[in-house]
N, C-alpha and C positions, 0 to 999 in steps of 0.2 A: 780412450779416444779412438780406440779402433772400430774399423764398421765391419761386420761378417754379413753374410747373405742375405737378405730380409731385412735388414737393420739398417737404420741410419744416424750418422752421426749425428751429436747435439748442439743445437742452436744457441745454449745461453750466451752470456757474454764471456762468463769464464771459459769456458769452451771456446769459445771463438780469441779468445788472446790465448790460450794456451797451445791453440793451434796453429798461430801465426807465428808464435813466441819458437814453436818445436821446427815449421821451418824454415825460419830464420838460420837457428843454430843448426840444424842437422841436413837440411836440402842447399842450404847458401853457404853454410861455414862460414856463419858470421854472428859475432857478438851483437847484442842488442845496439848496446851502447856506442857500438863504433858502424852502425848500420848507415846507408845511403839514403835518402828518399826513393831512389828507384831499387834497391832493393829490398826495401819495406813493399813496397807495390809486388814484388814477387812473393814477398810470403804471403802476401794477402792474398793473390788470384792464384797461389796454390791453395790456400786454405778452402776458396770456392772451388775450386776444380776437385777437390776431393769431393765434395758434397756433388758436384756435375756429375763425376762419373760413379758415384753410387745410383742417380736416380737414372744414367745410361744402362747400367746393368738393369735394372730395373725393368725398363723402359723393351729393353732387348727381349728381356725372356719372354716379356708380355706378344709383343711382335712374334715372338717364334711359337708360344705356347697357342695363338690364333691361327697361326698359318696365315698370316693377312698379304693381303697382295700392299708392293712399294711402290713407292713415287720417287722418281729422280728425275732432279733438276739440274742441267746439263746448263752451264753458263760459263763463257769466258773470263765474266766480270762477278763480284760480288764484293759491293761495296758496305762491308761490315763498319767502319769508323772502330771506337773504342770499346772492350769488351765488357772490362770490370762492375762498371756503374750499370750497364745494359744486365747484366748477368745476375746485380744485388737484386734489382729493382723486379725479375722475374723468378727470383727465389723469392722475393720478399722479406728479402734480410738487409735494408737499405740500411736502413734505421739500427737496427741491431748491430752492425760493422759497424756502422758510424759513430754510435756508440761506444763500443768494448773499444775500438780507435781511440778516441777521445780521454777515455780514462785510461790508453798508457801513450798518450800525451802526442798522438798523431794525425793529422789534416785528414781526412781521408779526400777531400775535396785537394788538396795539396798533390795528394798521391794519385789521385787522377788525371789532372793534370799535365803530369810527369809523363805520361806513357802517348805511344804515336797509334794516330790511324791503321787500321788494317784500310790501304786503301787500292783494293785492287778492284779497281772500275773507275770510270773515269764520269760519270753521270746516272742519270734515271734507271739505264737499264742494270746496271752494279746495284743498284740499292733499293731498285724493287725487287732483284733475286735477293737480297738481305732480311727483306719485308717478308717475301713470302716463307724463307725460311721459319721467322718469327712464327707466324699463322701458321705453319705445320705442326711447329712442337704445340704450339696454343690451343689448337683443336683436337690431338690428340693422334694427328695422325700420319702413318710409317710412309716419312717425304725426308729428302735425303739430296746435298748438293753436293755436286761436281765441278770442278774447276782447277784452276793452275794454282800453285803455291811461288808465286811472282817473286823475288827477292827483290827487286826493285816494282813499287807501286806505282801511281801515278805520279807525275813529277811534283815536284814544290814550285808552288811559282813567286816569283818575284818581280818587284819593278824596277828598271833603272831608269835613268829620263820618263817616267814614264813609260817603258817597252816592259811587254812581258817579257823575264827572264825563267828558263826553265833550267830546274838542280834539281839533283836525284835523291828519291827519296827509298832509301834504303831503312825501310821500316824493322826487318828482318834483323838487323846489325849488331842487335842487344840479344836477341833470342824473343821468344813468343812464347808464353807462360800459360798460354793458352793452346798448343799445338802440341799431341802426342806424334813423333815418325811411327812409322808400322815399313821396316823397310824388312820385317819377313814378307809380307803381303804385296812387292812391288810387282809393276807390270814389266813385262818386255815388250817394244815397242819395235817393229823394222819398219826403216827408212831406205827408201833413196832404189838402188839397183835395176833389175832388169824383169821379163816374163821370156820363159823359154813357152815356146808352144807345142804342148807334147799334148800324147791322148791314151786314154788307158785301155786294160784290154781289151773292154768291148768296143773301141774305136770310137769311146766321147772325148770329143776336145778337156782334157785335163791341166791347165795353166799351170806352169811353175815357177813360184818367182824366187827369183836368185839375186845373191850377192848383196843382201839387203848389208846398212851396216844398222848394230843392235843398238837401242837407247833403253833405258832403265826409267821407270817411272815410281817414283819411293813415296807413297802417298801418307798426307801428316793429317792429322783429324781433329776438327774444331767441335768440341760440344755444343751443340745451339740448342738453349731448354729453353722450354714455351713459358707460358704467365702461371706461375702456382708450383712452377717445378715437377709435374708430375708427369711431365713427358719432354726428353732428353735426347734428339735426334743428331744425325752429323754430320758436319761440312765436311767432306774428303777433296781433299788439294792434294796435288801430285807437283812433285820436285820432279826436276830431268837432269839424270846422272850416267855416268859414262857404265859401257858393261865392264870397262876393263882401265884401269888407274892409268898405268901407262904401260907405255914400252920399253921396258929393261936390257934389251940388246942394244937399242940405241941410246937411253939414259947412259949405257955403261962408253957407248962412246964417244959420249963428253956432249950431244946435242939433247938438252933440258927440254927447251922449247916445243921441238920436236916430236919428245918423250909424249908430252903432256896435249900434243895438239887435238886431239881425237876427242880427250876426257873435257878440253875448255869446251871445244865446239858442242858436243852434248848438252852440255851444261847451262851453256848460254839457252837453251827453250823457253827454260823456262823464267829468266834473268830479268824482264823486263815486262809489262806489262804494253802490247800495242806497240812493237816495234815502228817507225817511220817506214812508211810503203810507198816513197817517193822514189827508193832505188831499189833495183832489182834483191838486191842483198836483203834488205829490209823486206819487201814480200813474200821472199822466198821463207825466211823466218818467220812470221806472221804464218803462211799457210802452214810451214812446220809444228807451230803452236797448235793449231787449230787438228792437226791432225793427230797430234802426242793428245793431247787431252781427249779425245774421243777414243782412242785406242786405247788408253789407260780404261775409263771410264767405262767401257762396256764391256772388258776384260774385268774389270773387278762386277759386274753387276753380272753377269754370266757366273763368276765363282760363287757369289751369296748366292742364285737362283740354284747351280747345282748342288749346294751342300745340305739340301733338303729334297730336291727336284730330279729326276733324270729322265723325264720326258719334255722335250721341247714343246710339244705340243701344248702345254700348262705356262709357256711363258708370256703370254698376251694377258691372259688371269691370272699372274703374279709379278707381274712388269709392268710399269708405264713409265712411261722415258719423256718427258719435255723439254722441246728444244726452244730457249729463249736466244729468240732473234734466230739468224741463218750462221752465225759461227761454228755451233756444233753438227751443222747438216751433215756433215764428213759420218758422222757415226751410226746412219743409214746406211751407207754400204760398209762402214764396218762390222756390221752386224751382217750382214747379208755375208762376207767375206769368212765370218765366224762361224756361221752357222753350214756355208757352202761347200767352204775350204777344208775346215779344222771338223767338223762333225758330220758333214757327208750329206745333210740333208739336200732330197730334189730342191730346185730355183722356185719352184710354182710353192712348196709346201715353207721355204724359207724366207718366201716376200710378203706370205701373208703371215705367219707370225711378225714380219717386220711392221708393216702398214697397219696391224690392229696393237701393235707394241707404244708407237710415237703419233705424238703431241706436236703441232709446231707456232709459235706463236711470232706474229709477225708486229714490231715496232717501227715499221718507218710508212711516211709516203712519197718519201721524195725518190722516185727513180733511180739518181744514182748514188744511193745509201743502197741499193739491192746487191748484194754480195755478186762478185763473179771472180771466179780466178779462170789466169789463159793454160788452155788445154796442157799445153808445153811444160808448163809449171806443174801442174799438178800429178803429171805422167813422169816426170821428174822425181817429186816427194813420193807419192803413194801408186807406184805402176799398177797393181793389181788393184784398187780402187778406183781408179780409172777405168779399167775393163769393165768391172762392175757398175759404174755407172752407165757408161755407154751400152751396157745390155738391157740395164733397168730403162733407158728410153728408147730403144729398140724397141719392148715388147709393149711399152710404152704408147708410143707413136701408132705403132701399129692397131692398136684398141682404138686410137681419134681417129683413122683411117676405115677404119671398119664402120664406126658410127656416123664420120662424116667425110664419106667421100669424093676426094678431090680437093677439098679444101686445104687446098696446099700455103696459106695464109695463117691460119689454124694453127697449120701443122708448124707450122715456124715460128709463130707466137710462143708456144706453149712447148717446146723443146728443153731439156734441159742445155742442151748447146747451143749456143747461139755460133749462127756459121757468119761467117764475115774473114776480114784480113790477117786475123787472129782469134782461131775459135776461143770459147770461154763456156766453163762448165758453172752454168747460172744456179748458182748455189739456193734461193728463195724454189725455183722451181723441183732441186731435188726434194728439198723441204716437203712440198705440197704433195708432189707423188707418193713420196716414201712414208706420209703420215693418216692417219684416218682422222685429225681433225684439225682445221686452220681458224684461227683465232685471229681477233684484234683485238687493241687493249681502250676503245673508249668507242660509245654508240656509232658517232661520227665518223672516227677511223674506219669502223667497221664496213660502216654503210660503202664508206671511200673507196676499201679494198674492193670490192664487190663492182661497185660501176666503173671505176678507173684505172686503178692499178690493177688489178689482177683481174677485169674481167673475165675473158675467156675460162680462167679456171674455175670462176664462178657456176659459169655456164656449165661444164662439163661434171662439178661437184657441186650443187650449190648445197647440200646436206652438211658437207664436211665442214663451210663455214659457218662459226658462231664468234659473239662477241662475249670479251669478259674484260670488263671496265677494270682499269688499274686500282689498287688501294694501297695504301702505309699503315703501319702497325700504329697503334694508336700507344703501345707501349712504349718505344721511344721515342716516337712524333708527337706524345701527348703528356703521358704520366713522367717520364723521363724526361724530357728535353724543357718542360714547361711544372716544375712540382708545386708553382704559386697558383696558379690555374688549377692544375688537377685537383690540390687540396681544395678549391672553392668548389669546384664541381661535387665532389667528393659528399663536401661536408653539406650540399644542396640536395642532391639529390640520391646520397651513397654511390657504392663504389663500383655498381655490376655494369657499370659503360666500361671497362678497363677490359672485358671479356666479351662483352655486347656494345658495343659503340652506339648502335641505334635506340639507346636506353639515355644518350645525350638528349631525346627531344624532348626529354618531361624539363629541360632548361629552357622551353620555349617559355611559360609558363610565368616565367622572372626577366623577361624583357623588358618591360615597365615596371620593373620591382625597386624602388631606388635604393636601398639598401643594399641587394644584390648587385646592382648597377655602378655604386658608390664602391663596393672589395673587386668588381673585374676592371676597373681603371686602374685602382691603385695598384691592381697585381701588372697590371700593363705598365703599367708607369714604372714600376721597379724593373721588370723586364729591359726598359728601354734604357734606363741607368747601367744595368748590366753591358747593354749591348752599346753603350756608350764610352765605357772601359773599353771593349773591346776595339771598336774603332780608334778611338786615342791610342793605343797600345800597338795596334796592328799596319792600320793607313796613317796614324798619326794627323789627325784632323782632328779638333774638340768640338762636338754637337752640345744641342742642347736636347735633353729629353723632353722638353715641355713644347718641339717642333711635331710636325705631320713626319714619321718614320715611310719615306716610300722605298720599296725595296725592288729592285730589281737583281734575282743572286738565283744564277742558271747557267749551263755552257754557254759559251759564247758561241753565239752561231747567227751568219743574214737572219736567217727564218727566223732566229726568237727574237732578232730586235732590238737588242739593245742599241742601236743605231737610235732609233724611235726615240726612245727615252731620251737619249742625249740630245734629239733636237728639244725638245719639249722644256729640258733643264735650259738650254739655249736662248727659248723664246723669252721664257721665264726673267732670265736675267738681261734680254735686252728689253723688257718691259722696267725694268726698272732703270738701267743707265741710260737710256733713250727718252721715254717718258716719263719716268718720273714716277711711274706708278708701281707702289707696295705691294705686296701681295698679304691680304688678311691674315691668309696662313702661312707663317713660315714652315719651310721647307726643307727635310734633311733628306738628301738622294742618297740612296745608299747601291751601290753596285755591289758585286760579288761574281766570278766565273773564272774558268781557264780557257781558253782557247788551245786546240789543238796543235801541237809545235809548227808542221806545217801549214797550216791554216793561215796565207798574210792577213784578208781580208779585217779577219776575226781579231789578228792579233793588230790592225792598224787600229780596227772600234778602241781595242783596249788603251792603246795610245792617246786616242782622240778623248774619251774618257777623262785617263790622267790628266790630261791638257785642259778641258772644260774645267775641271775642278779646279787645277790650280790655279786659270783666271777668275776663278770666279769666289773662290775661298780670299784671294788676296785682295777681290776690289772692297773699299770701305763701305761703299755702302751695300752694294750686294750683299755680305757675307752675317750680314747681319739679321738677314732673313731669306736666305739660302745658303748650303751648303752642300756641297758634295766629296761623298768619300767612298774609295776604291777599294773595298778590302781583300788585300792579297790571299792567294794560297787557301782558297772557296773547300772546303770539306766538310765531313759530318759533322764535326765537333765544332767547327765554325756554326756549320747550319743550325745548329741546338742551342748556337744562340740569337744567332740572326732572327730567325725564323717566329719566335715568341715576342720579340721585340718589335715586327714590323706594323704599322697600322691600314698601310697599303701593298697589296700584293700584287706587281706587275706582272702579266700571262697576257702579253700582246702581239703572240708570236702573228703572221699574217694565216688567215684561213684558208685552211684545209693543209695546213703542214706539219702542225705537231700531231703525231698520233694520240698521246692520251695527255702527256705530264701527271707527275704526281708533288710535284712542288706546289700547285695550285690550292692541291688537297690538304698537306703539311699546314700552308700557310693561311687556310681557309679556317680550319679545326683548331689551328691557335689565335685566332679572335681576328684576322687583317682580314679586308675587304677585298673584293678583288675587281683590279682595273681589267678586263679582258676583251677579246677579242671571241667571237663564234667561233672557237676553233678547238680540238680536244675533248679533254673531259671538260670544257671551262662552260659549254655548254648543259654536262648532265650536273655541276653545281650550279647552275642559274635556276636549273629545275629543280634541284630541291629546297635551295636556300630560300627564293622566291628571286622574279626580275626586280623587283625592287630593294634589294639589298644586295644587288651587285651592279657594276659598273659598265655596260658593254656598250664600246662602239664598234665603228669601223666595219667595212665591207664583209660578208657574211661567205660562205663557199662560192653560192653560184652570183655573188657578187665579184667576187675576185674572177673566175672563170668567164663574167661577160668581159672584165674589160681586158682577160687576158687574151679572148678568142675575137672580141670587137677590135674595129681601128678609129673608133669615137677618142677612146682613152690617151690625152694626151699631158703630161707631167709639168709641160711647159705654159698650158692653161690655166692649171691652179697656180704654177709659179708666176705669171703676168696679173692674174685676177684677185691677188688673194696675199697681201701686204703681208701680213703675218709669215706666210709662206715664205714670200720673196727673202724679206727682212734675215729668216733663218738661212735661207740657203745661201742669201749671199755673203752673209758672217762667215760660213764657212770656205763660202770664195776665196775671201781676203783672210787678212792673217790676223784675225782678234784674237783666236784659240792658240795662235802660234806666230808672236811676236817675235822669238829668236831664231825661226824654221820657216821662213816665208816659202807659202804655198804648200806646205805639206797636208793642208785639210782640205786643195782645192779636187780632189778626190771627191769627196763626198759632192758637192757641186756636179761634178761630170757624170757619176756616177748613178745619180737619180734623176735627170733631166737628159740623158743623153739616151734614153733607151735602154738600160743594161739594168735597170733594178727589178728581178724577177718578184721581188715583195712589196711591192706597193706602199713604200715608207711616203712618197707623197699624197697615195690618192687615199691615206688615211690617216693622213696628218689634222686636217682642218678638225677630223671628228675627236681624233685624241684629244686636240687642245681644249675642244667643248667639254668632253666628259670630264678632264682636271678640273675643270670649271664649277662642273656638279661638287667633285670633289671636296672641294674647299669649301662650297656652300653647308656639306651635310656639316661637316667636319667642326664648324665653329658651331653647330648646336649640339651639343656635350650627351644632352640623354639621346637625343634622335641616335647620333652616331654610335652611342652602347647599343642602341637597341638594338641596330643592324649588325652590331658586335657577336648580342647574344644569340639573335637569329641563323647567322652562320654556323657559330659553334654550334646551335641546336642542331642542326639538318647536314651533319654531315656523317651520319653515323654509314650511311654507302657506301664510305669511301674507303673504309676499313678493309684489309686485306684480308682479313677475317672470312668478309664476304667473297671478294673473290677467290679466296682459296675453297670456299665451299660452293663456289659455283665450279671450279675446273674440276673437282673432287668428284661431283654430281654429274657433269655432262660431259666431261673427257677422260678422267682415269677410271670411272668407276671405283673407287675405295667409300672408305667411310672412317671416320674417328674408331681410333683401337687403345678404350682407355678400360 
């Protein structure tokens, strides 16, 4: 059973129970017989990690024996879910573990079960850096993530009355059987101190910063191997540990606390994933996070790049650094600091290796999502990063000065500082200076950056922008998450969509196929049984599978809307207690999200939620052809089941606010429809699926933008003119939804008719309740509604991250596959 250089272990089954069997007893010191369920799971994801890091050594030499230039992917968030099943499924040893399990008498589905989320991110942007991970090892090519090793991940959420309740989810607690430490290889990290201003002998200003105190960054390493195993790259996560245990002078005099105060504080960096930045304590950690993981992270890609390298001059052709989202922007001038400070290089010879080094990809468009920390704070945490920043738009400023002079408008726009009552070092703008290329993640976003948000930079770069539409691995969002579907796919059209997603369209082909048409219901239909355990299990509500699955399961956020939907379940239900009228299709709403702890707004939708459902689950007649269910504690592994179960997929966010989503795409590729809005990618799936097998209403960009910049637009017009309308909003007036809380929902009332709803939930209510309407018409003709099933899943092979990983590859790192 042992692997030497070149060699790899054996697959059979004997092989594979003998190696779970060896360690069980000799890694766990434990008898078979007196074994855990969760420690069965450790010898099992040891038994795969031994096969990981043979095909990592592998993988390595390959990389070094090229000379190939690397990809790092610098993210806060990386929202991995579960490893084991992900990890069978890309060696292709599902079946085979399942197996050799089985014959000595073990669930492997039991044992997965067993084990928690890696869940460090908190939405889209966490589990598209997971995705693109995938599509790196997939394609073969040397891309590598960066990020915090969180001991606390996102919270757990729970309901009580209905309120979301938030508990800590200390994933880490059992250990990670998946996580090697490397604490020879940690960084040193200085925080915090002062800049003396000295100049050296030829009388250059020479900066020295003093009295930092030291933090430790002990980085653990996640194997992530691509589809086929034959490339083995690595998630690098950094822990933040004190340089020094404690203090022994004082421990000896009797004050403990004390001793250890320096080693907790350290420690805490890394402790939590998104500290609360409602009080100063809270942002002050948060920007401390943000600045330990860049400083980790380009100290360790500076050590790879020298232990081959020792000319800087080669590090643009052996480096490319992407920055997902503005969190890791800090790591621009930590570079510039490394290269200025610690190796001597001139400013001019050390900002253009930086600028042809990084990548920055921008996710939002709502203005105040755009990063900023105040001057104060940040000359606090990182003093000489500061200097460094404030130099880079000095010479900066000075360039838009020379090009266009006088435009002191301009000049203020496009600062990295923004001057006001409290300057702030506008972290998107370091991004864009410091990078040679600014991306967005969907056509539309793209376009958006360009005329709205980021004009002016447009103007002064328009080269640097390009767009690269978001994608999900198709190996967990398809073959994994959905194996009733993939086998039908599989066995229709074989297997090479698993590596080529765009090989799904020869499925167009069997859209009127009734045989084929007759196995992807019934694989839907089981799905929806599955996800009807889960609901009973989790919200404790009993559906029927044989209802219309609509799913609304995303952050809770104004912008996406979930508001929307709960009017709609609203109208729904007082069409029937009011009139009398049924609805053809019954109806199971399914929700799913967290809201961000401080977020009320978000957390009162989730409230209001709870509250629809339970009037509406307990009326007798209602409930019998509606229902609604809230399922808690929204994650990957939730999503893996949600998400193949759904037949409608809600993406109603208002237009021109989501950048890309990739839940769209998830829930598009596993056979659901999708209700949307013009907004995202929800447009470039309309174009390839076709407009007639998707759902779109509601106001379009420069729809929303007439009536946001007109004074035609008035709320209380459709609410007077428009029964339907009225009918909802004033249920929420009065207290149907909240019989023992009188007036707690008359919020929403005030809240959309008073002028203060920046989302347009009324002025694109009439058209949502039209297009459910469509809805329900396709929906009771059984083949029509396959066909537009098989249609989707044909046409979504774009959305593959696959692709996008070989479009950033091609037009922003320059690499190429190193197999």
């Amino acid at each position: 059973m042992k692997s030497f250089d070149g060699m790899r272990l054996e697959n059979t089954q004997e092989a594979l129970q003998a190696v779970v069997s060896h360690h069980l007893r000799y890694s766990l010191g434990r008898d078979w017989k007196m074994a855990t369920i969760r420690e069965i799971y450790w010898a099992i994801s040891l038994a795969v990690r031994d096969r990981l890091f043979d095909r990592l050594f592998e993988t390595e030499k390959r990389y070094q024996q090229g000379g190939v230039k690397r990809v790092y992917y610098l993210s806060m968030e990386f929202l991995m879910g579960r490893a084991l099943g992900n990890n069978l499924c890309n060696l292709k040893l599902f079946d085979s573990f399942k197996q050799a399990m089985e014959e000595m008498g073990v669930d492997l589905e039991e044992v997965r079960e067993c084990t928690a989320d890696a869940a460090l991110g908190n939405g889209g942007l966490g589990r598209l850096a997971a995705c693109f991970l995938d599509s790196l090892a997939t394609l073969g090519i040397p891309g590598y993530g960066y990020g915090i090793n969180y001991e606390f991940g996102h919270f757990k959420q729970e309901f009580s009355h209905g309120y979301q309740r938030e508990t800590s989810d200390n994933w880490l607690k059992r250990g990670n059987p998946w996580q090697i430490a490397r604490p020879d290889e940690a960084c040193l990290v200085p925080l915090f101190g002062r800049i003396l201003h000295t100049h050296d002998r030829k009388g250059d200003y020479s900066p020295m910063w003093l009295d930092w105190e030291m933090v430790v960054g002990v980085p653990f390493d996640m194997p992530i191997v691509g589809y086929g195993g034959e490339t083995v790259n690595t998630l690098r996560l950094f822990s933040a540990k004190s340089s020094e245990e404690f203090d022994v002078e004082i421990f000896n005099d009797g004050d403990y606390h004390e001793a250890v105060k320096n080693k907790i504080s350290s420690e805490n960096i890394s402790k939590v994933l998104y500290p609360s930045d409602s009080f100063r304590a809270g942002r002050l950690l948060r920007l401390v996070q943000e600045y330990f993981f860049v400083a980790c992270s380009i100290r360790d890609i500076a050590t790879i790049f020298l232990r081959s390298y020792d000319n800087f001059d080669l590090f643009p052709s052996k480096v490319a650094i992407q920055l997902n989202d503005t969190h890791p922007a800090l790591a621009i001038s930590e570079l510039m600091r490394f290269l200025v400070d610690e190796h001597a290089l001139p400013w001019e010879r050390a900002w253009s290796i930086t600028e042809r080094t990084f990548g920055y990809t921008n996710h939002t468009l709502l203005p105040e999502a755009l990063e900023k920390w105040p001057v104060s704070l940040m000359e606090y945490v990182a003093p000489r990063h500061l200097q460094i920043i404030y130099e880079i738009n000095r010479r900066f400023l000075e360039q838009i000065t020379v090009r266009w002079p006088g435009d002191e408008a301009l000049v203020r726009n496009v600062s990295i500082i923004e001057e006001g009552d409290e300057k702030q070092v506008r972290m998107s703008h370091l991004a864009m200076v410091g990078s040679h290329s600014v991306n967005g993640v969907a056509a539309l976003h793209t376009e958006l950056l360009k005329s709205h948000l980021l004009p002016d930079f447009y103007k002064l770069w328009p080269k640097k922008f390009n767009n690269k539409t978001n994608g999900v691995t198709p190996r967990r969002w398809l073959l994994k998450a959905n194996p009733g579907l993939s086998d039908l796919i599989t066995e229709t059209i074989g297997d090479g969509w698993i590596r080529d997603l765009r090989k799904l369209k020869a499925l167009e082909a069997y859209a009127e196929d009734a045989g084929f048409l007759e196995g992807l219901m019934a694989v839907k239909r089981a799905n929806k049984e599955r996800l009807a355990t889960l609901i009973k299990r989790d919200a404790h509500v009993t559906v029927d599978p044989d209802t219309l699955f609509d799913v609304h399961a995303k952050r809770i956020h104004e912008y996406k809307r979930q508001l929307l939907k709960a009017l709609h379940v609203a109208h729904q239900f007082l069409q029937i207690i009011d009139d009398g009228k049924y609805p053809e299709v019954p109806r199971t709403y399914i929700f799913a999200g967290k809201a961000a702890p401080g977020y009320k707004v978000a957390k009162q939708i989730i409230k209001l939620i709870n509250n629809v459902a339970a009037v509406v689950n307990a009326h007798p007649k209602a409930r019998e052809y509606v229902r609604v269910a809230f399922v808690p504690d929204y994650r990957v592994t939730v999503a893996e089941k949600i998400i193949p179960g759904a037949d409608v997929s809600e993406q109603i966010s208002t237009a021109g606010t989501e950048a890309s989503g990739t839940g769209n795409m998830k829930f598009a590729m596993n056979g659901a429809l999708t209700v949307g809005t013009c907004d995202g990618a929800n447009i470039e799936i309309m174009n390839e699926v076709g407009r007639e097998n998707i759902f779109i209403f509601g106001h379009d960009v420069e729809g929303i933008r007439a009536l946001r910049e007109g004074r035609e637009y008035n709320p209380w017009d459709l609410y007077e003119n428009d029964p339907a309308v009225k009918r909802i909003l004033d249920a929420f007036s009065g207290d149907l939804f909240c019989p023992v809380e009188p007036g707690l929902f008359r919020w929403v009332f005030e809240h959309l008719l008073y002028g203060r709803d920046i989302y347009y939930h009324v002025a694109d209510l009439p058209s949502y309740l039209s297009v459910q309407e469509d809805v329900d018409r396709c929906f009771l003709d059984t083949s029509t509604w396959a066909g537009h099933v098989v249609r989707n899943i044909a046409n979504t092979g774009t959305f593959s991250s696959d692709r996008t990983i070989l479009e950033y590859a091609r037009d922003i790192w320059g690499v190429g596959p190193a197999l």
